[in-house]
Every structure is written in C-alpha cells, then in structure tokens.
C-alpha positions in Angstrom: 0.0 0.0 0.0 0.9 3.5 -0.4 2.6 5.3 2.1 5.1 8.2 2.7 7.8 8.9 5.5 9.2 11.8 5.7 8.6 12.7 2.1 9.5 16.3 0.8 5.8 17.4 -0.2 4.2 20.2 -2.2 1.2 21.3 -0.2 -1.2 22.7 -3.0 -4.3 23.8 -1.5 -6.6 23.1 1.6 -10.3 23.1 1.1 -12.4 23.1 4.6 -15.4 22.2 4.2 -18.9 20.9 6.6 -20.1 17.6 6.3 -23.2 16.6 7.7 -23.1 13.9 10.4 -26.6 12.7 11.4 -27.9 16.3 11.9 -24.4 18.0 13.1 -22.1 19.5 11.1 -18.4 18.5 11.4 -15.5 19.9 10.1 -13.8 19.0 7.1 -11.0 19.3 5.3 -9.4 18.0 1.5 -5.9 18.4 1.1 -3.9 18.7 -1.9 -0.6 17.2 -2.0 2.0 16.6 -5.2 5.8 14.9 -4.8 8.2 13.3 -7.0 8.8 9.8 -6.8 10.6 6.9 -8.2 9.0 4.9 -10.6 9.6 1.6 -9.0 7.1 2.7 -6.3 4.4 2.6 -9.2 4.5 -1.0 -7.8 2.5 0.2 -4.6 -0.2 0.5 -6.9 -0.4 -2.0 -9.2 2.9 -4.8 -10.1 2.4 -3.9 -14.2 2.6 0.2 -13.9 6.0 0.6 -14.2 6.5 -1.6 -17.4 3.1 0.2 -19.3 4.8 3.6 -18.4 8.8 2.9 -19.3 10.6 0.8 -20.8 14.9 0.5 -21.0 15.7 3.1 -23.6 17.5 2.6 -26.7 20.1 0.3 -27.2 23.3 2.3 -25.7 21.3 3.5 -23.1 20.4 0.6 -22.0 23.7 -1.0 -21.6 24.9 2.0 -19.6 22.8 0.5 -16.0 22.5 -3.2 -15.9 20.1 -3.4 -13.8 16.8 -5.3 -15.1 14.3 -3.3 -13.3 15.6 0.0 -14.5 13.3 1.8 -16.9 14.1 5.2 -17.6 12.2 5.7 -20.5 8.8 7.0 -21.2 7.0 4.7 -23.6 4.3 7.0 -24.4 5.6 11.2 -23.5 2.7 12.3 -25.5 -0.1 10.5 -22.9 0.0 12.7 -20.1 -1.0 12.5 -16.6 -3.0 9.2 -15.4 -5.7 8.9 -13.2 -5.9 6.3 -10.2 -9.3 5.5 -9.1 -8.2 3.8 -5.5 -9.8 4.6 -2.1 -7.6 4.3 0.8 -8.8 5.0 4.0 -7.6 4.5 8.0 -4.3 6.8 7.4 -2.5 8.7 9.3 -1.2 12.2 8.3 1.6 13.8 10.0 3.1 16.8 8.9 6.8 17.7 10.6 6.8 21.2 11.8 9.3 22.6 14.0 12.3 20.7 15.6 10.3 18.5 17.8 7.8 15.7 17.7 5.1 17.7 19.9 5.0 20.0 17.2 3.7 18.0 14.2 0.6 18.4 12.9 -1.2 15.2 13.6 -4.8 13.6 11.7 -5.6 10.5 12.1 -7.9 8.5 10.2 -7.6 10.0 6.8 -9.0 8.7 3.7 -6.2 9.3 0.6 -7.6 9.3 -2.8 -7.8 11.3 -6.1 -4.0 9.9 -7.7 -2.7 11.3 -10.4 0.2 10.2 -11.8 2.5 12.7 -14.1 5.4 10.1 -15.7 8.7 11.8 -16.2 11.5 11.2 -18.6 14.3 9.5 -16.5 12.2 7.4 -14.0 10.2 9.6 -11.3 6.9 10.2 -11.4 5.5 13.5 -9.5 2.0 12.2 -7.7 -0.7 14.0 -7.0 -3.1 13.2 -4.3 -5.9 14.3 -1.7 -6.3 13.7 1.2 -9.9 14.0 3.2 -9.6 14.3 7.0 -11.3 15.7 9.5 -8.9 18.0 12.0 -10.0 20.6 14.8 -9.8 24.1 14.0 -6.6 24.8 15.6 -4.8 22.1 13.4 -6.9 23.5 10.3 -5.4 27.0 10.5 -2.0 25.4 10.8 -2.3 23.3 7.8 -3.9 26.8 5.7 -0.3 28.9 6.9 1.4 25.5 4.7 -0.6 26.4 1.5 1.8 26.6 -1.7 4.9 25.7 0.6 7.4 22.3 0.1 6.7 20.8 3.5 8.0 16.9 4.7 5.1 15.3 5.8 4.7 11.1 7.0 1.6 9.2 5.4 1.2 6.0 7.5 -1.1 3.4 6.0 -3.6 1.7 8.7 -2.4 -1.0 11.0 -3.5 -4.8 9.5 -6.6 -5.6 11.8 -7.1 -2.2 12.9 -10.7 -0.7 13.1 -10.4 1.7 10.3 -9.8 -1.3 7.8 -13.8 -2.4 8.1 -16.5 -0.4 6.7 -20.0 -1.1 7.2 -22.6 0.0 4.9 -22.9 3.1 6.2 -19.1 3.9 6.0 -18.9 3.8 9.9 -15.9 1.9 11.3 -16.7 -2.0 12.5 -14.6 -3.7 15.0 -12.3 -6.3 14.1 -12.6 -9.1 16.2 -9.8 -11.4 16.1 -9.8 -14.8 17.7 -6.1 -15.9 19.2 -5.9 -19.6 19.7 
C-alpha cells in the first residue's frame, strides 16, 4: 500500500469544508498534496505500472545501467498524466513542523484518494493526491499557513486488523474481532 515517510511534499491547496453527520455539522478538510517519486514505487499501486509507463531506452542507453528493473524511459511522453481511481482510507497524516515531535501536525484516520500520476522522462513520477480528513480548528489553520509551501510530511497506511480497515454499509468503522488460539 501507499505510504510516505518523511517525504518532501508540495502542499497545493486546503479546502475546509462541513459535512453533515446525522444532523451535526463536522468539520472538514481536502488536502492537496503533489511529490516526486521513483517509478519503481508505481509497484505500490499495481505490479504492471511501471513496465506500461517505461521501458529501458534505446540500445546504448540501455547498456549503460545493468540493472533489469531499470526503466528510464517514457513509452508514451505524449499520454500525459494518469488517473488512479483507489480509495484508501484509516491513514494517518503527519506533517513535521518545527524541531520536535510535539509540534507536528497530527490527523488520524484520513481517507487518501484522487491519484494522479504525471510520468517523467528518467524514472520519477510527481504524484498527486488528496487527502480528506477531519482536523480541529486549531490544526486547520496550521495546515492553511502551509498552502503553496514544500513541507516533509509522513503518510502512514492503517495498522493490518485495525478498526479503520472495516467499513460497514454506512461507511462507519466496525470492530475487528480477532480470535487468538
């Protein structure tokens, strides 16, 4: 699963926003996030991504790294950026701010969604992403001072077995109940 630690991050926009719980309103936020990465963590998303999108070069290049897995080359530059429809949900975001641990921005059980994937010659990829969470407002005005700024943020995917991995129908989190022998 996808997942970032300590990752130098473009924050591009925060959006707060209501949503209606029951008959409350909570607060909301979507968060806009782009970095560059390596194209070998395509494989995060799907085993095949990195072979459709590159492929070893031409000849000479190709015998320069003898690596197998390297794939430096764009097989189609004039396709643009891709779209990934996958949900993740149960994720942690923590943004490093400051020179200590206490003052990070902390959300916890963030949804992560909206990928888009912008291939570039050499073998990175700059991915684009939103996050949906749903902070207080003291965290939200922290996160609005980051707009437009490189920040180095942690993404933490849910723990296996963890609550957030259940959904029922209604979206609400369902205990996981697991039996130890």
């Amino acid at each position: 699963m996808f997942s970032l630690s300590n990752a130098q991050v473009k924050l591009d926009n925060v959006n707060p926003r209501a949503e209606l719980h029951g008959e409350d309103h909570a607060l909301a936020v979507d968060i806009k996030l782009s970095t560059a990465i390596s194209n070998d963590r395509l494989a995060e998303f799907d085993a095949n991504l990195k072979s459709a999108l590159y492929w070893k070069g031409n000849e000479t290049q190709g015998e320069l790294i003898a690596e197998p897995g390297h794939l430096p080359t764009l097989r189609f530059p004039e396709m643009g950026p891709i779209r990934w429809n996958k949900d993740l949900a149960g994720y942690t975001l923590t943004v490093h701010v400051g020179f200590s641990d206490e003052s990070a921005i902390k959300i916890a059980d963030c949804a992560v969604d909206k990928f888009l994937f912008d291939a570039q010659e050499g073998g990175s990829v700059i991915v684009s992403f939103r996050i949906q969470a749903h902070p207080d407002a003291a965290t939200l005005g922290r996160l609005c001072e980051l707009i437009q700024q490189d920040i180095e943020m942690t993404l933490t995917e849910p723990q296996v077995g963890s609550e957030s991995d259940e959904k029922d129908e209604q979206g609400q989190g369902k205990l996981v109940v697991e039996e130890v022998e």
